[in-house]
Steps between C-alpha positions, in 0.01 A plus 500: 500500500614204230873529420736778455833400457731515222353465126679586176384798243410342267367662141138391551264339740399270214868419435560418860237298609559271191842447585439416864234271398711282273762525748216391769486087606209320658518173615135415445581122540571381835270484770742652737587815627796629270764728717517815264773679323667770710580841357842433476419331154310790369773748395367574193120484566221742712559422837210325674662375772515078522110415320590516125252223441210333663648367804270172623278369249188338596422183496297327168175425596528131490826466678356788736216219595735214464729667786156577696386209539875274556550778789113449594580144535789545701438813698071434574572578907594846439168602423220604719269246354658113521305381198652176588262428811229585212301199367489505104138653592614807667726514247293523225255741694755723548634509189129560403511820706809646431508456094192804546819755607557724246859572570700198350787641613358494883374104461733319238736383839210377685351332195855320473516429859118320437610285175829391625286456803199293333739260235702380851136439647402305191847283504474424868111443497623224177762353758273480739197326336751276319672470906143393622390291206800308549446480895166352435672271256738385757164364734351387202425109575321255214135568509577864512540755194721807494354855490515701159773728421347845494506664191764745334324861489239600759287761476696775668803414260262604211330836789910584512591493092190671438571765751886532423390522114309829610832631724676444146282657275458812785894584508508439111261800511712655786831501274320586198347815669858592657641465181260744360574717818868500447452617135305789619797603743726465172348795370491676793857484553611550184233798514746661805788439334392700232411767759828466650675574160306819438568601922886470405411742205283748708692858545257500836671642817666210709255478795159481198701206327599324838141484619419378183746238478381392871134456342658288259700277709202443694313400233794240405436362812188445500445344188452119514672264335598456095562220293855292603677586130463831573614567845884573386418722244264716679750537848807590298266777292367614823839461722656685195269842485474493891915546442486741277252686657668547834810570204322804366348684814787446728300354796739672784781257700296496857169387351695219276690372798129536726352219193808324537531461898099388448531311248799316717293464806232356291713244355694391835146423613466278183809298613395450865167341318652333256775357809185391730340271201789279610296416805219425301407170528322465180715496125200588329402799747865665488548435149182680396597823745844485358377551169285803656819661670641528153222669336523724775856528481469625127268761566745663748717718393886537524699493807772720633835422310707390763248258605342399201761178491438457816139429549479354147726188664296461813150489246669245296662291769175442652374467157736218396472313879129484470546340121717227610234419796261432222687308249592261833170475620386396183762318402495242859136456381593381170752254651261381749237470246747271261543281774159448612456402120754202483342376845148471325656403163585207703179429669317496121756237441392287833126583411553327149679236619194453749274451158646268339494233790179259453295432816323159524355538858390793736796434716705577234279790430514658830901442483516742226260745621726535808801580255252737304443686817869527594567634137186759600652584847870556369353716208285735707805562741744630174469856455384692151652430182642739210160646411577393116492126589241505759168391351751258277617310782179463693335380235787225414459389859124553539450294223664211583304484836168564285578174314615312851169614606308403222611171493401436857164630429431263245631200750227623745257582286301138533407563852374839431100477380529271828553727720324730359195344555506450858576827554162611322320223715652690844349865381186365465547311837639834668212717307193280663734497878492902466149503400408260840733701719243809592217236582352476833342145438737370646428121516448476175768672429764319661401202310525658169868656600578132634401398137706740321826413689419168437467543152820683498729223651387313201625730241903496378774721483432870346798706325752564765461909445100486618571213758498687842332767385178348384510259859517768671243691342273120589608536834411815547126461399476203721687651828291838449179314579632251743614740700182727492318220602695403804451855574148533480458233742749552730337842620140476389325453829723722717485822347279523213198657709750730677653623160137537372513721791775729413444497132093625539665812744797567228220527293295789711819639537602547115113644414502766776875565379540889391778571285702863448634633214841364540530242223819334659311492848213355364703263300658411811173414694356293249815311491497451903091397459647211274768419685283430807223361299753225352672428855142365613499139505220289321092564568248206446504380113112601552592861542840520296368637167232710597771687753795532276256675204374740781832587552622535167173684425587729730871549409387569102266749632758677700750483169272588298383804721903608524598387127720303646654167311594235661834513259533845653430336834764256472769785311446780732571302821840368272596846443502623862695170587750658257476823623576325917792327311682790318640560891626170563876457459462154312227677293687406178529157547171478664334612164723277244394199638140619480554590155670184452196315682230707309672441154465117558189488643378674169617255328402223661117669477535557103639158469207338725243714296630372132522143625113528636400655175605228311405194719133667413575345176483134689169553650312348221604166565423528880179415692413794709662749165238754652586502841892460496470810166286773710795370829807597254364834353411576855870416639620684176320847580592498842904446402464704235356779811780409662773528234353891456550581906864321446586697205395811685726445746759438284465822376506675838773361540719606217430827549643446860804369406514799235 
């Protein structure tokens, strides 16, 4: 039951409710929970115990977000998910995924969490690149250039707008629907309070009319919410008639004080909630179910008299304690926020200063680079800035560095067509080592690879960024064949007969071979026939090719036979690896450093596929452009095989880790 205590007499309902509405106050204003008038002021108006007005109003929409995302920013560990482990990648894919929800009200945290989230990725992925251009800077020696800044917007900053755009333009839709949805429970309210006027008219016997006002109470309930302008009006109207109903049929003393003893109970449970929320760890979390208590609070009705006071005090002691949390909190931000601001202030100062200073040599070059980089250290240590004043201040001191750097560039510049020239000379030197490295002449050979290093000695310095990696890549094309040909003779007369041997039984073995229906057991025997089969030193050259296609012959037939891949091969026996794991203690760490291992080795596969696909493009100029193109789409289909098995088991093991 809503409230029954005292109410005047007055001449009309009309009358009455007009009075207590201009009498009514709403502070619609703050973003705070307001304590609320006690009864003690309401001599002259109905009695509706301490809610005469909408109690906690909610936030705006943009300060709702604003507060979102500064406690996102600040508060990020308290979630399940630590989107700040996420690279801007993950980010973006799960922002992706979750914009697809179709309750706003269920994703518009999480969303938060991810921007706040993806902007402190994009800041410290800036610092960095800025961090490591100016690390290369520091080794940067004459002959040498420095790398290119990378550029300003990537393509998951324009994946992430686009995406955020549709979040937007979904909980536009969201509100506008609610708002239609809230007019609709307008009418239906106003709909019972008619009802309840004509109820408080009825001559109906007592027990007719109090079912009926039940029905309609329940129905209050129920209804959703209306528009905010309206709330007062329609709870005074409906507080009003639910008075002078329980006026007119003379609800008897023990069922009045049985509502109020519940209606106590309920409310004493609303304080020991509201009390607990100052455990909560998050402002933004008990904020949000402090505005909830008080809805709830309002729908309650009175309390006994003699403890009406009483629990009205503990409700709005907890009420007031949990207000003054927040206003701290976000107060010690702001204050930590101003002073992180006056630190960088001062750094844009020191970066400007840099700018102006004219360099003559590249001593005097690297000298300033190393003060650049302090500047860079000291900034990425300082904390976040009023959020006003943050894109304002990065750019003052981005932009000095952007002209520091620019300036060097165009010092280094001279050296750069230089450079790059030798560099193209060594690609075409390592693209004609990898095409010798598989050949089994291996006199000739040798002499050609002794030629190309030659060669190589002869050429200068590349740009600093390709310099070990493209010698290595040399290096690797020459050692790969040396060291096959110190094999191939170090063996060749011992054991090639006797692996001939073991090979031509392996191969008797495999045909007479008959498999079940077990898929996974089969798998498993193909893989041991393999194993073996590799583990079998070298044959006679004579006999080397006309072996191995037997066997593979054989192996096709058998996959074939068993539609069995050799990508399911590979993916099956990775899955019951996975499976053996899940019981190991370390099982956990075990599989994040495979996932770590498999991302990179992706990578590095993708990476070594777009390089070879574009070296193609130099084949024109070379002598053997046949020979070294069918080599590179050959090496290309095979990594391209093997990027497929890796991002199998990738997958496998996501769903693991699931």
């Amino acid at each position: 039951m809503k409230n029954t205590e005292n109410t005047p007499n007055p001449g009309t309902v009309e009358d009455t409710v007009r009075e207590e509405i201009s009498s009514s106050a709403v502070n619609a204003e703050s973003n705070e929970i307001n304590p609320l008038p006690t009864e003690s002021n309401q001599t002259e108006q109905v009695k509706t115990e301490e809610l005469p007005a909408e109690l906690v109003p909610p936030l705006a929409e943009d300060q709702e977000e604003h507060e979102e995302e500064l406690a996102a920013e600040h508060e990020s560990h308290e979630t399940q998910v630590n989107y700040d482990q996420l690279t801007r990648t993950e980010l973006v894919d799960i922002l992706e995924k979750v914009v697809k929800e179709d309750d706003i009200n269920a994703i518009k945290t999480t969303i938060a969490l991810i921007k706040v989230a993806f902007l402190r990725k994009k800041k410290e992925e800036s610092l960095t690149k800025y961090e490591a251009a100016l690390g290369q800077e520091s080794e940067v020696k004459e002959g040498e250039v420095k790398p290119e800044l990378p550029p300003e917007q990537d393509e998951l900053d324009l994946r992430f707008n686009e995406t955020f755009n549709i979040y937007k333009a979904n909980k536009a839709r969201f509100l506008e629907e609610q708002e239609k949805l809230k007019h609709e429970n307008l009418k239906k309210k106003f709909q019972i309070i008619e009802d309840l006027k004509q109820l408080i008219n009825s001559e109906e016997t007592l027990k007719k009319t109090y079912d009926e006002f039940k029905v309609l109470q329940d129905r209050w309930k129920n209804v959703g919410m209306v528009p905010r302008g309206e709330i007062n009006n329609l709870w005074q109207n409906y507080h009003f008639l639910v008075e002078k109903f329980f006026e007119k049929v003379k609800v008897n003393k023990e069922l009045k004080d049985l509502d109020l003893k519940k209606n106590l109970e309920a409310k004493m449970a609303l304080c020991e909630k509201t009390e607990e929320l100052l455990l909560e760890t998050s402002i933004l979390k008990s904020f949000k179910k402090l505005q909830k208590y008080h809805e709830e609070w309002k729908e309650i009705g009175p309390a006994p008299a003699d403890k009406k006071d009483e629990i009205w005090e503990r409700f709005k002691n907890a009420t007031d304690k949990i207000n003054e949390r927040r206003r701290e909190h976000y107060s010690r931000i702001e204050g930590e926020q101003g002073k992180n601001l006056e630190t960088k202030t001062a750094l844009c100062e020191q970066g400007e200063e840099v700018l102006t200073i004219k360099n003559e040599s590249v001593k005097e070059w690297q000298e300033q680079t190393n003060k650049v980089n302090e500047l860079l250290q000291i900034w990425k240590s300082i904390g976040p800035v009023p959020q006003k004043v943050n894109s304002e201040i990065w750019n003052r001191f981005k932009t000095s560095l952007d002209g520091f750097f620019s300036n060097k560039k165009e010092f280094f510049d001279k050296l750069k067509d230089q450079q790059l020239h030798n560099y193209n000379l060594k690609v075409e030197l390592c693209m004609q080592a990898e095409s010798l490295k598989a050949n089994t002449d291996w006199k000739k050979t040798s002499q050609e690879l002794i030629r190309l290093q030659g060669e190589w000695k002869k050429i200068g310095p590349v740009p600093k960024k390709h310099s070990d990696k493209i010698w290595k890549r040399f290096r690797a094309a020459c050692d790969e064949f040396f060291h096959a040909k110190s094999a191939y003779f170090s063996n060749i007369q011992a054991h090639e007969d006797e692996n001939l041997a073991k090979k031509n039984d392996l191969l008797q073995r495999l045909k007479e071979f008959q498999f079940s229906e077990d898929k996974n057991a089969n798998l498993e025997t193909l893989k041991n026939f393999q194993r073996e089969w590799t583990d079998i030193g070298h044959i006679p050259m004579k006999d080397k090719d006309r072996v191995q296609n037997e066997f593979r012959a054989i192996v096709n037939e058998h996959l074939d036979h068993l539609k069995i891949s050799e990508i399911e091969i590979s993916t099956m026996n990775y899955q019951n690896r996975m499976d053996h794991l899940k019981n190991d203690p370390n099982a956990r760490r075990v599989m994040g450093r495979e996932k770590e291992l498999l991302i990179g080795k992706i990578s590095k596969l993708k990476e070594d596929v777009n390089l070879w696909e574009n070296n193609i493009g130099f084949l024109a100029k070379s002598k053997n452009a046949a020979i070294l193109r069918e080599e590179f789409e050959n090496k290309i289909n095979k990594t391209k095989s093997e990027l497929k098995v890796m991002e199998a088991k990738l997958k496998i093991l996501k769903q693991q880790q699931v």
